[in-house]
FIBA-116397 format. One record per residue (C-alpha): residue number from 1; residue in three letters; x, y, z. Coordinates in pm, 1 decimal. Example, Ala and Ser with C-alpha at 12.3 -4.5 7.8 and 13.67 -1.06 7.14 Angstrom:
! residues 2
+-----+-----+----------+----------+----------+
|   i |  aa |        x |        y |        z |
+-----+-----+----------+----------+----------+
|   1 | ALA |   1230.0 |   -450.0 |    780.0 |
|   2 | SER |   1367.0 |   -106.0 |    714.0 |
+-----+-----+----------+----------+----------+
This chain:
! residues 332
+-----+-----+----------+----------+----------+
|   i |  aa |        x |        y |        z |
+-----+-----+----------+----------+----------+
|   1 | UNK |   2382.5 |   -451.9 |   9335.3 |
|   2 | UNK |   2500.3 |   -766.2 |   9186.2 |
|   3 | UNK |   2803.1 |   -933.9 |   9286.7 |
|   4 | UNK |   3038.1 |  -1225.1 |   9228.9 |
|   5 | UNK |   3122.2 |  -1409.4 |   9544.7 |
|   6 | UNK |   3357.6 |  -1657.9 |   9689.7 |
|   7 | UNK |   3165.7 |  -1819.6 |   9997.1 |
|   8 | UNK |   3405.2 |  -2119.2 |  10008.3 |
|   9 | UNK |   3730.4 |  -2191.4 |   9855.0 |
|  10 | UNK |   3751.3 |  -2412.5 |   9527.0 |
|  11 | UNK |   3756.2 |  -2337.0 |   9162.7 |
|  12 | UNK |   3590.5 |  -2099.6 |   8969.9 |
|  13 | UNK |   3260.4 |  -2351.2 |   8927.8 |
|  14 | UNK |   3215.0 |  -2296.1 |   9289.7 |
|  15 | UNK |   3161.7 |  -1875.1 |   9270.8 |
|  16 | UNK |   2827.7 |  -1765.4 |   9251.0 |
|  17 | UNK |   2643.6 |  -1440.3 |   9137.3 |
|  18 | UNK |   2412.3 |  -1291.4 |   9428.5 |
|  19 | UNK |   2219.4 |   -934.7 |   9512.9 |
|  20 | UNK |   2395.6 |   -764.4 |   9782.9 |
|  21 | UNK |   2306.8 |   -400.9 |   9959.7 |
|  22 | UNK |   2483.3 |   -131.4 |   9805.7 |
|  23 | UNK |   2830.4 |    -15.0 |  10009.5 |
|  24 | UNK |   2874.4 |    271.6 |  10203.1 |
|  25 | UNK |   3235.9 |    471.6 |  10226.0 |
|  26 | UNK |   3346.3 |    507.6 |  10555.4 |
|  27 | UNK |   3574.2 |    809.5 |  10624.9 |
|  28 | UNK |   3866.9 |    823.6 |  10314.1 |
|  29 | UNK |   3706.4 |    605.3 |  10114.0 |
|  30 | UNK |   3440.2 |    636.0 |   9783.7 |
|  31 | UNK |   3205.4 |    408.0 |   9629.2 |
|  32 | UNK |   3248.3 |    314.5 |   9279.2 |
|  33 | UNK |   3022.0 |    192.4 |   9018.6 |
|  34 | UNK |   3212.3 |    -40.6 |   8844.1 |
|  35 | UNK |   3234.4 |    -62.8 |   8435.6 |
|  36 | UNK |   3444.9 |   -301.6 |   8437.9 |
|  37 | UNK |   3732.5 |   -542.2 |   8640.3 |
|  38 | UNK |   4050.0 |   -687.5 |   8488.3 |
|  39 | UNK |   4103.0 |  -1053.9 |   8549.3 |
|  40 | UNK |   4461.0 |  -1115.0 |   8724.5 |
|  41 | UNK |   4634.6 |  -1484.6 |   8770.4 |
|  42 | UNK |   4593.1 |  -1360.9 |   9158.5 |
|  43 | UNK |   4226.3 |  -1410.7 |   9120.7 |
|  44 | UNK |   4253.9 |  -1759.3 |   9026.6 |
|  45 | UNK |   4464.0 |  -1791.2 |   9351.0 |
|  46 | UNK |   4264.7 |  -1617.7 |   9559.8 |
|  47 | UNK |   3950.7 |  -1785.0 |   9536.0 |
|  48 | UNK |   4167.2 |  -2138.8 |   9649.1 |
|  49 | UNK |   4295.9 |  -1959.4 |   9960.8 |
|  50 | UNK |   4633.7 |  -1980.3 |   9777.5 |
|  51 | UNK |   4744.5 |  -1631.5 |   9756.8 |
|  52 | UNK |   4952.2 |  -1438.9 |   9992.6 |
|  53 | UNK |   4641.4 |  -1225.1 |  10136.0 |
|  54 | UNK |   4342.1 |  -1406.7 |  10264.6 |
|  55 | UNK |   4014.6 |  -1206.8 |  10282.7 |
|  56 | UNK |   3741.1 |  -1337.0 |  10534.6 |
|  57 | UNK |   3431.0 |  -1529.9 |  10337.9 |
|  58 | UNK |   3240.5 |  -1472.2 |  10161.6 |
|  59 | UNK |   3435.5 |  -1193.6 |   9952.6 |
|  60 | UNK |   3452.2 |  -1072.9 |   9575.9 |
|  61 | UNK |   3789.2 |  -1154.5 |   9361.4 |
|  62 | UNK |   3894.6 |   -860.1 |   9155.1 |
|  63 | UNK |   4209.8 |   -610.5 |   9215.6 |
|  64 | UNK |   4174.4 |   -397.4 |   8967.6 |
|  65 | UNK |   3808.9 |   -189.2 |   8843.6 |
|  66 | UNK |   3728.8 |    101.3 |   8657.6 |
|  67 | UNK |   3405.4 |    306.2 |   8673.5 |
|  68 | UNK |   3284.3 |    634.3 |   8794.8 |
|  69 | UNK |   3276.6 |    786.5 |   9142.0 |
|  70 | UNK |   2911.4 |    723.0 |   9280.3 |
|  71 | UNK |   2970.6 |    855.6 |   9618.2 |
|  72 | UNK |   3201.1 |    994.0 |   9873.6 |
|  73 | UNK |   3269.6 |    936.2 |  10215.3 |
|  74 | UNK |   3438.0 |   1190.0 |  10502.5 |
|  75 | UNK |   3732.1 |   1449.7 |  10393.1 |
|  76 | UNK |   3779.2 |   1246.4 |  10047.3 |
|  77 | UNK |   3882.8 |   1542.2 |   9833.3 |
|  78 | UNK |   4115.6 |   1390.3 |   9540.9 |
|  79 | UNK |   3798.9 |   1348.0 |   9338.8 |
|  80 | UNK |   3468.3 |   1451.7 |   9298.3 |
|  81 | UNK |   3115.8 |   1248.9 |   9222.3 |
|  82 | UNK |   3098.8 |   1124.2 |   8883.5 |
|  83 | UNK |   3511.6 |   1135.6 |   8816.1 |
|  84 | UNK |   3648.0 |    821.5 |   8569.9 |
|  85 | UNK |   3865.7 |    620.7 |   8768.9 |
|  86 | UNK |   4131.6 |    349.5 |   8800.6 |
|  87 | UNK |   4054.1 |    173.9 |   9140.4 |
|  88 | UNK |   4310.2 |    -92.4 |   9326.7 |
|  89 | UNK |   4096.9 |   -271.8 |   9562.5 |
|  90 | UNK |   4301.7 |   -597.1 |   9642.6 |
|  91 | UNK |   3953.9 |   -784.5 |   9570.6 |
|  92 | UNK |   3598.3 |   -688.3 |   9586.9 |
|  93 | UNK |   3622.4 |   -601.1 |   9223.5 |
|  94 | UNK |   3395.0 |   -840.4 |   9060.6 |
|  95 | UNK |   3038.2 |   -639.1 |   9152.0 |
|  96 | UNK |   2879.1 |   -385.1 |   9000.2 |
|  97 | UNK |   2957.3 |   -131.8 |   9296.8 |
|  98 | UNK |   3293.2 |   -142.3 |   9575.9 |
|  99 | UNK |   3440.7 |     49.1 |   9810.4 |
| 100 | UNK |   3830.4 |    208.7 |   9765.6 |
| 101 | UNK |   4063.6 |    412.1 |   9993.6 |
| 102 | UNK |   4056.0 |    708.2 |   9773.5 |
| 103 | UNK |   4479.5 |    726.8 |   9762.7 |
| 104 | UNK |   4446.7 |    434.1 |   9566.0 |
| 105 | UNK |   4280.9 |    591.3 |   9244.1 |
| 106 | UNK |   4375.7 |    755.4 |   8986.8 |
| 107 | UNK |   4202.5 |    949.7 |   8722.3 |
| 108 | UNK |   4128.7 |    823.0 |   8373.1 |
| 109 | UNK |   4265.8 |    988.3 |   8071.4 |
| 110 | UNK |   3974.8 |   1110.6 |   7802.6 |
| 111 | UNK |   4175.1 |    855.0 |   7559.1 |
| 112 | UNK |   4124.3 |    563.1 |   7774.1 |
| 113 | UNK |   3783.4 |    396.1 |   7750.8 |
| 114 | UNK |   3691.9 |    183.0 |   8097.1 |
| 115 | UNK |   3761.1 |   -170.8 |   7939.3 |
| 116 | UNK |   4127.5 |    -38.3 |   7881.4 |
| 117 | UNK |   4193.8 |    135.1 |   8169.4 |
| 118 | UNK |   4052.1 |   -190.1 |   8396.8 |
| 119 | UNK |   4295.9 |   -401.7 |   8224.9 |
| 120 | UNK |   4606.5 |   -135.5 |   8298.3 |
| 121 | UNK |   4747.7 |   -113.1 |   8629.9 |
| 122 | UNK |   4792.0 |   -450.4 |   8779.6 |
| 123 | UNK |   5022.0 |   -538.3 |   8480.0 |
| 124 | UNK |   5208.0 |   -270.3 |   8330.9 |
| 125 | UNK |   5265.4 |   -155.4 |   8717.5 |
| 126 | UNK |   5430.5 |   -484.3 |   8763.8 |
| 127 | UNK |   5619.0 |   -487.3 |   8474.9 |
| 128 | UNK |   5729.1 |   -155.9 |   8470.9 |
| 129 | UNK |   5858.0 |   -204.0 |   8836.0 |
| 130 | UNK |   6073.6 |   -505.2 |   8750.9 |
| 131 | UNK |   6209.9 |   -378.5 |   8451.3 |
| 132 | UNK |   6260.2 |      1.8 |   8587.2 |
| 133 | UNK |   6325.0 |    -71.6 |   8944.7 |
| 134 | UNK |   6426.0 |   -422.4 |   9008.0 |
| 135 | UNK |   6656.6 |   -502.2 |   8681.9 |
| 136 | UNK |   6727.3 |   -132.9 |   8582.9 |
| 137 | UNK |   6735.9 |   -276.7 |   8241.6 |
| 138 | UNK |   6926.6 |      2.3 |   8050.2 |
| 139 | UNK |   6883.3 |     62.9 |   7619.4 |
| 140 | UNK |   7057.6 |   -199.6 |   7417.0 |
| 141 | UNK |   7058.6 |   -445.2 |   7682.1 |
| 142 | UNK |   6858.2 |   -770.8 |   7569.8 |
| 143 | UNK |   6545.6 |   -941.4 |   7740.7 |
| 144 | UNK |   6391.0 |  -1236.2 |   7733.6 |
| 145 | UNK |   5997.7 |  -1245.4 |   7845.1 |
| 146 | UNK |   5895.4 |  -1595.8 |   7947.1 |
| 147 | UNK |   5478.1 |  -1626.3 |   7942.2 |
| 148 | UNK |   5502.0 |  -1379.9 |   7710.0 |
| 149 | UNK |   5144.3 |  -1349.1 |   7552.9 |
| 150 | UNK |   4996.9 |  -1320.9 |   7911.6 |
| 151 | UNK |   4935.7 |  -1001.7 |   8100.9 |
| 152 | UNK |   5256.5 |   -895.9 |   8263.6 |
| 153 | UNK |   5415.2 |  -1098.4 |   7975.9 |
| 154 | UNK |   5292.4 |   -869.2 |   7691.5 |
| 155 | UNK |   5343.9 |   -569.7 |   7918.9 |
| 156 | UNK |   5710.0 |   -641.4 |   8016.3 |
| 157 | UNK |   5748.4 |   -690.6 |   7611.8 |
| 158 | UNK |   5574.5 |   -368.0 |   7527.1 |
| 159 | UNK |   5770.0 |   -172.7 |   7818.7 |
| 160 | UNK |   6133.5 |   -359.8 |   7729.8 |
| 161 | UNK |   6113.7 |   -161.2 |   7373.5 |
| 162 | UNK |   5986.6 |    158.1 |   7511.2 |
| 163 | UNK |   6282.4 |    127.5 |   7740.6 |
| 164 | UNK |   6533.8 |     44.5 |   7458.9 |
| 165 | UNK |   6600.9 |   -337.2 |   7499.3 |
| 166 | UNK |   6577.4 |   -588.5 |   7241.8 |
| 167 | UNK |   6280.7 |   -790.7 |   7370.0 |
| 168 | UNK |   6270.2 |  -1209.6 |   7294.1 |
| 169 | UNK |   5912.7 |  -1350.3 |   7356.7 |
| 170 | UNK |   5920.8 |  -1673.6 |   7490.3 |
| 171 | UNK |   5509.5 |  -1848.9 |   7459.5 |
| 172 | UNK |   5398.8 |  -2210.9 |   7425.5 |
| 173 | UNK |   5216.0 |  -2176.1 |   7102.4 |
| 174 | UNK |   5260.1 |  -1986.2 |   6757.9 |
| 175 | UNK |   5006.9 |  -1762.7 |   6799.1 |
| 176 | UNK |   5115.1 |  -1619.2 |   7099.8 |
| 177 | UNK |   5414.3 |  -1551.4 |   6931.8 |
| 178 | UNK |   5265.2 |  -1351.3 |   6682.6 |
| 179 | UNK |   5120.4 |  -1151.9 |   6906.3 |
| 180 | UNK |   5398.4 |  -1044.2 |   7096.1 |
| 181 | UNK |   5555.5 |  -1000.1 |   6771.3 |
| 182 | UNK |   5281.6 |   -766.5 |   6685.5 |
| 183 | UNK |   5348.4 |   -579.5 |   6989.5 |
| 184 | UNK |   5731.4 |   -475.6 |   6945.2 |
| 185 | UNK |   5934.8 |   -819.5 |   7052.6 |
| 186 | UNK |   6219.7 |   -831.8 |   6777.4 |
| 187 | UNK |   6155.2 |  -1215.9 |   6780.3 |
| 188 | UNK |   5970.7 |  -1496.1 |   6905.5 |
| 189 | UNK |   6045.1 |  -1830.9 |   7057.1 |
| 190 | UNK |   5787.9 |  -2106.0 |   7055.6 |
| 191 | UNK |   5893.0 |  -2361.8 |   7342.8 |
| 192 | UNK |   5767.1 |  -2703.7 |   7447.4 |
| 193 | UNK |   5439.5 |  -2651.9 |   7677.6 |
| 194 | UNK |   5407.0 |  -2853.7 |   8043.7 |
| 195 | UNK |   5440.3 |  -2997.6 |   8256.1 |
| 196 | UNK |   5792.0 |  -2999.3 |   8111.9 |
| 197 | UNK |   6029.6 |  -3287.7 |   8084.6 |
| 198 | UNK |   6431.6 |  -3322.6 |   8117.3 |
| 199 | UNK |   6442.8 |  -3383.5 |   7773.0 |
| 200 | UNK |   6179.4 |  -3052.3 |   7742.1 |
| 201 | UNK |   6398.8 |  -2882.0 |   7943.9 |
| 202 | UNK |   6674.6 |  -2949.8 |   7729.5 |
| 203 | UNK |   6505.3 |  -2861.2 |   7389.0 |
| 204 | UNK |   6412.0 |  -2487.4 |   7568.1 |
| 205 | UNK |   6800.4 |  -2424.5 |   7684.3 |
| 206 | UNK |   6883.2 |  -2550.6 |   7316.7 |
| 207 | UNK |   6656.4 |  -2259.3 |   7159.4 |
| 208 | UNK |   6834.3 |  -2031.1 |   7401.0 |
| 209 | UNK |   7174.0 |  -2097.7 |   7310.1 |
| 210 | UNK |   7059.6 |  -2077.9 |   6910.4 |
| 211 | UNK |   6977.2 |  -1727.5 |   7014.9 |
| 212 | UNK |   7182.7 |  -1573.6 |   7310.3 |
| 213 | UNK |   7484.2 |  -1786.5 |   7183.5 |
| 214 | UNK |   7743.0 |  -1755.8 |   7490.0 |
| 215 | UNK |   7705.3 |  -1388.9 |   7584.5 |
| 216 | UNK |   7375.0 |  -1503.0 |   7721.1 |
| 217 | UNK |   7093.6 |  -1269.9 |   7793.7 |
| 218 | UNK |   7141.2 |   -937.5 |   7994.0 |
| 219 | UNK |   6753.1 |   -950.3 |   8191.8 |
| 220 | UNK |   6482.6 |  -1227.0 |   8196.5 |
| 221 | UNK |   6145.8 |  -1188.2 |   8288.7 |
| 222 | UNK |   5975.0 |  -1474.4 |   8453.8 |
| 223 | UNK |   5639.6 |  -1517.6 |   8576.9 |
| 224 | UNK |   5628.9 |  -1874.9 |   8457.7 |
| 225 | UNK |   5864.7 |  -2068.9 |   8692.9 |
| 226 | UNK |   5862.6 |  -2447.4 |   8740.2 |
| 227 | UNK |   6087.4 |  -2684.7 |   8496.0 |
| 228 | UNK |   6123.5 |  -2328.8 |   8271.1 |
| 229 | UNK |   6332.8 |  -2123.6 |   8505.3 |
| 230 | UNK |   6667.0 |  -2365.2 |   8521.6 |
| 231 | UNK |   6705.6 |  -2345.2 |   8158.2 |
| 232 | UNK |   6656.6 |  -2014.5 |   8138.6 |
| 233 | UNK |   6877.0 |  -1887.4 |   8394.8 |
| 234 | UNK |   7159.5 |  -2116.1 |   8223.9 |
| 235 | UNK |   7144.2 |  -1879.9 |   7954.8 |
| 236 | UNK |   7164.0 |  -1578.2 |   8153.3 |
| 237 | UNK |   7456.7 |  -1339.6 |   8099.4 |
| 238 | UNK |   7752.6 |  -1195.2 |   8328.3 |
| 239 | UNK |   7604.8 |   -982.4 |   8601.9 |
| 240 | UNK |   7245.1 |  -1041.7 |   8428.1 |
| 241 | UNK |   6900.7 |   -997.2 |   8639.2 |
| 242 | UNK |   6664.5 |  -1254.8 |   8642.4 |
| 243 | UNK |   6345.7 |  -1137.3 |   8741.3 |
| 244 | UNK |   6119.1 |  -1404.0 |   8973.2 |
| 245 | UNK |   5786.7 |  -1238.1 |   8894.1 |
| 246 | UNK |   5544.5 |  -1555.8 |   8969.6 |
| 247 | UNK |   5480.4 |  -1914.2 |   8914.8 |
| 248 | UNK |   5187.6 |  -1947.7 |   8626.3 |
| 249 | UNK |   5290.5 |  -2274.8 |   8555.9 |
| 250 | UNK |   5226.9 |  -2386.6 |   8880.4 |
| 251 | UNK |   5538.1 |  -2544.0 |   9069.1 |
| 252 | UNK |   5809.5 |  -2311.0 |   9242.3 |
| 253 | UNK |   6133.8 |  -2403.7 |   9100.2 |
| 254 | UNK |   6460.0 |  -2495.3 |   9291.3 |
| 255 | UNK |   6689.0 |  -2344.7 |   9164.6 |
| 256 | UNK |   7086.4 |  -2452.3 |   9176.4 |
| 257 | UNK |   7255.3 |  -2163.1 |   9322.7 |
| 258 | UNK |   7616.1 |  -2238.5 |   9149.8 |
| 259 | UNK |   7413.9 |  -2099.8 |   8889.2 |
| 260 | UNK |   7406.7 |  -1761.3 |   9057.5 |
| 261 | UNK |   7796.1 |  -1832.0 |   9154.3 |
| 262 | UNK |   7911.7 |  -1893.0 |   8772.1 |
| 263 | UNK |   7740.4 |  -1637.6 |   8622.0 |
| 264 | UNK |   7799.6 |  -1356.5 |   8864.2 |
| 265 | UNK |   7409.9 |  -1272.8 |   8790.3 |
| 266 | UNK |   7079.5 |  -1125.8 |   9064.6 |
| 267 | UNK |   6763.3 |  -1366.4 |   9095.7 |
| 268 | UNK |   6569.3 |  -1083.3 |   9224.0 |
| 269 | UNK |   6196.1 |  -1132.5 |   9359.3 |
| 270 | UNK |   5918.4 |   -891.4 |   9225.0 |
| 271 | UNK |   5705.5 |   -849.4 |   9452.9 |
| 272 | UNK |   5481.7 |   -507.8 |   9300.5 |
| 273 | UNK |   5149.2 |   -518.7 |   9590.1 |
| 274 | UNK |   5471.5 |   -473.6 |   9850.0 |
| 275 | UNK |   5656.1 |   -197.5 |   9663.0 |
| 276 | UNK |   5310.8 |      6.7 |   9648.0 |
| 277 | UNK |   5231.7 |    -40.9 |   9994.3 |
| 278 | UNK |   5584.4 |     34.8 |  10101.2 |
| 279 | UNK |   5651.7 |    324.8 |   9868.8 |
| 280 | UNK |   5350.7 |    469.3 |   9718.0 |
| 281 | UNK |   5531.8 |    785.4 |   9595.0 |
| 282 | UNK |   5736.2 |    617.0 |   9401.5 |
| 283 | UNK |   5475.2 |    449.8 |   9282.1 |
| 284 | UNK |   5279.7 |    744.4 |   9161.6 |
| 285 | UNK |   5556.8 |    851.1 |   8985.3 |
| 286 | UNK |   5558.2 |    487.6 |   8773.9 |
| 287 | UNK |   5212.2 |    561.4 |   8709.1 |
| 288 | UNK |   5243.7 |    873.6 |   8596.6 |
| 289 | UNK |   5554.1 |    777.7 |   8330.7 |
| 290 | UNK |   5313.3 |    478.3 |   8249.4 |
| 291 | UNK |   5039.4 |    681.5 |   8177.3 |
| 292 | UNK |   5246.3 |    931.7 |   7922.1 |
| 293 | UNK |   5352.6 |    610.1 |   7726.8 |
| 294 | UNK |   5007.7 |    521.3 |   7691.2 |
| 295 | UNK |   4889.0 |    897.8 |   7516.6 |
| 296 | UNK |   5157.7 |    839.2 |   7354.3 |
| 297 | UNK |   5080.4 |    518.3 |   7211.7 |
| 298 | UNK |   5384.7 |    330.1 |   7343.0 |
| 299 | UNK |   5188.5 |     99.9 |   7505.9 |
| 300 | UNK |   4833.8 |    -49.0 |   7512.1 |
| 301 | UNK |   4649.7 |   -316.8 |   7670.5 |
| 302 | UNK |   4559.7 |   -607.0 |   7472.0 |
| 303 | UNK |   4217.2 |   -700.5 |   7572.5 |
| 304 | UNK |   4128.7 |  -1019.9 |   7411.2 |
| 305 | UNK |   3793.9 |  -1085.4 |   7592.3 |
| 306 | UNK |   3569.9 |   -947.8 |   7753.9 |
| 307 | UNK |   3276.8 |  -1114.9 |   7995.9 |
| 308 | UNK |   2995.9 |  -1011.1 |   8168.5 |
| 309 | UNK |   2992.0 |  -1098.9 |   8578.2 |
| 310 | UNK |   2789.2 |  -1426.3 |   8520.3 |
| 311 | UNK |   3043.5 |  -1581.2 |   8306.3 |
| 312 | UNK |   3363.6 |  -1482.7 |   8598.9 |
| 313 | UNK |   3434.4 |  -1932.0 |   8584.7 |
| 314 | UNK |   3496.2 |  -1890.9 |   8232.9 |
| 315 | UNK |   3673.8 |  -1589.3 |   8231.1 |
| 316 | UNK |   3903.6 |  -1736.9 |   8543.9 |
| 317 | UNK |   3914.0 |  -2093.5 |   8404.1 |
| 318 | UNK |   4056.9 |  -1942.2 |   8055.2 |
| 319 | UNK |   4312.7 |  -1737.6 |   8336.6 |
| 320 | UNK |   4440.4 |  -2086.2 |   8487.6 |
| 321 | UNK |   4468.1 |  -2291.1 |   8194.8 |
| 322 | UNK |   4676.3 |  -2029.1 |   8040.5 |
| 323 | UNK |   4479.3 |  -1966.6 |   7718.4 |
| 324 | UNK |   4449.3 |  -1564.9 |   7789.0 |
| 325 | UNK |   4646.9 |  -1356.5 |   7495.8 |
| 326 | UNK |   4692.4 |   -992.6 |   7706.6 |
| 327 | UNK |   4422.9 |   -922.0 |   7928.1 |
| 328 | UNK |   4027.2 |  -1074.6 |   7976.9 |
| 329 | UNK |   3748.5 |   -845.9 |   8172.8 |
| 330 | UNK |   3497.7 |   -838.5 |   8320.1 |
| 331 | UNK |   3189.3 |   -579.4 |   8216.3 |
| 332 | UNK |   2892.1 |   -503.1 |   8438.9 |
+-----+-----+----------+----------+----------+
């Protein structure tokens, strides 16, 4: 089987594409043949040894696949040889076969096509579990989505209107905007793209106050961080959540914690690998509500590439310089 691997850390140039045995499951696990492996901003991490887990060399980015079950291994009897499934993996995903724990798939519905379903979990699980379980954003409340054409971005816009919120997309360009205007936000802001200055940073809290006036805003959503999280928690409400979801733009912010203090308002971390790990029940039951918005069209992943293994650089190079609208995959 074919495989993309990371044999030392460095950027995306430095993966290559090799021939590697087939796996075999050991005892609770499967073998999948992969269709096809969403591309996460972890996997751009990964690869520099800058993410939180650390595989040994040489391994295979990737946390999320999709494909069919090619093979079982001892007492595995959740599914069955030739099932459609979701597979978390952690990493190992970009090949055309890998190994999973079994509890960690999840069937495919017949309206999901592989390309969809690879391109599901990682986000709408973490944006669903900030906005369910972390802010316990309620109907009418408003929310503001930094990043907002990117993958947890557009998810946490598509999930704020199933949930009842009036959703504000935050992106750097126009015609990110209009897509997360095309998927539900009520409106868009366009602010001033990085590295940011204090005049920049001005600017952005100026478009917030033209918006949230002095109520503020009742839950943001941030995987951005750096110079855009100060101005954006300025304009947070009374007893608002701000969600810390992840640092796209690179630096981790300091934040002034009068801040906190004057607006009686949560900064609370989202951390989603941890909740599933810690409580995978709870978990299944996401997936499962997440899963009966998608039959019912409520929400859907916004694929807008797709590549095949030997072009993972590109794929991961349009990931870090933030030019990805939704979701890019891979296809074996």
């Amino acid at each position: 089987m074919r495989a993309v691997l990371c044999k030392e850390y460095g950027p995306p140039e430095s993966l290559v594409v090799e021939e590697l045995p087939s796996p075999k499951p050991g005892k609770g696990q499967v073998v999948l043949s992969v269709k096809a492996c969403g591309v996460n901003f972890p996997d751009v991490l990964i690869i520099q040894n800058k993410y939180q887990f650390k595989p040994p060399l040489p391994f295979s980015p990737g946390g999320e696949v999709a494909g069919t079950v090619k093979e079982l291994g001892e007492g595995v009897t959740n599914v069955k040889v030739g099932d459609r499934v979701i597979g978390s993996t952690g990493w190992g995903g970009y090949a055309e076969e890998v190994v999973v724990d079994a509890p960690r798939l999840i069937p495919i519905p017949d309206e999901m096509d592989f390309t969809t379903a690879s391109a599901f979990v990682m986000t709408y699980g973490t944006s669903h579990h900030a906005l369910k379980d972390r802010a316990q954003i309620k109907p009418g409340e408003t929310l503001l989505v930094l990043g907002a054409a990117g993958g947890v971005g557009l998810a946490a816009v598509e999930l704020g209107k199933a949930m009842g919120a009036k959703v504000i997309a935050a992106a750097s360009s126009q015609d990110k905007v209009d897509v997360c205007l095309a998927h539900g936000a009520d409106l868009g802001i366009v602010y001033p793209s990085g590295p940011l200055t204090r005049e920049d940073q001005k600017k952005f809290g100026e478009q917030l106050k033209q918006v949230f006036g002095d109520k503020g805003v009742d839950v943001i959503y941030d995987p951005v961080g750096d110079a855009y999280a100060e101005p954006a928690l300025r304009s947070i409400a009374w007893e608002g959540r701000y969600l810390v979801v992840g640092f796209a733009a690179g630096e981790i912010p300091k934040i002034p914690l009068n801040l906190a203090l004057l607006k009686g308002c949560q900064i609370v971390g989202v951390f989603w690998g941890a909740f599933v790990a810690r409580n995978p029940k709870a978990n299944q039951e996401n997936l499962k509500e997440l899963m009966g918005l998608f039959t019912s069209g409520k929400i859907k992943p916004h694929v807008s590439a797709t590549y095949p293994l030997e072009k993972a650089a590109d794929a991961l190079n349009a990931m870090a310089h933030r030019q990805v609208k939704g979701k890019v995959v891979l296809t074996t």
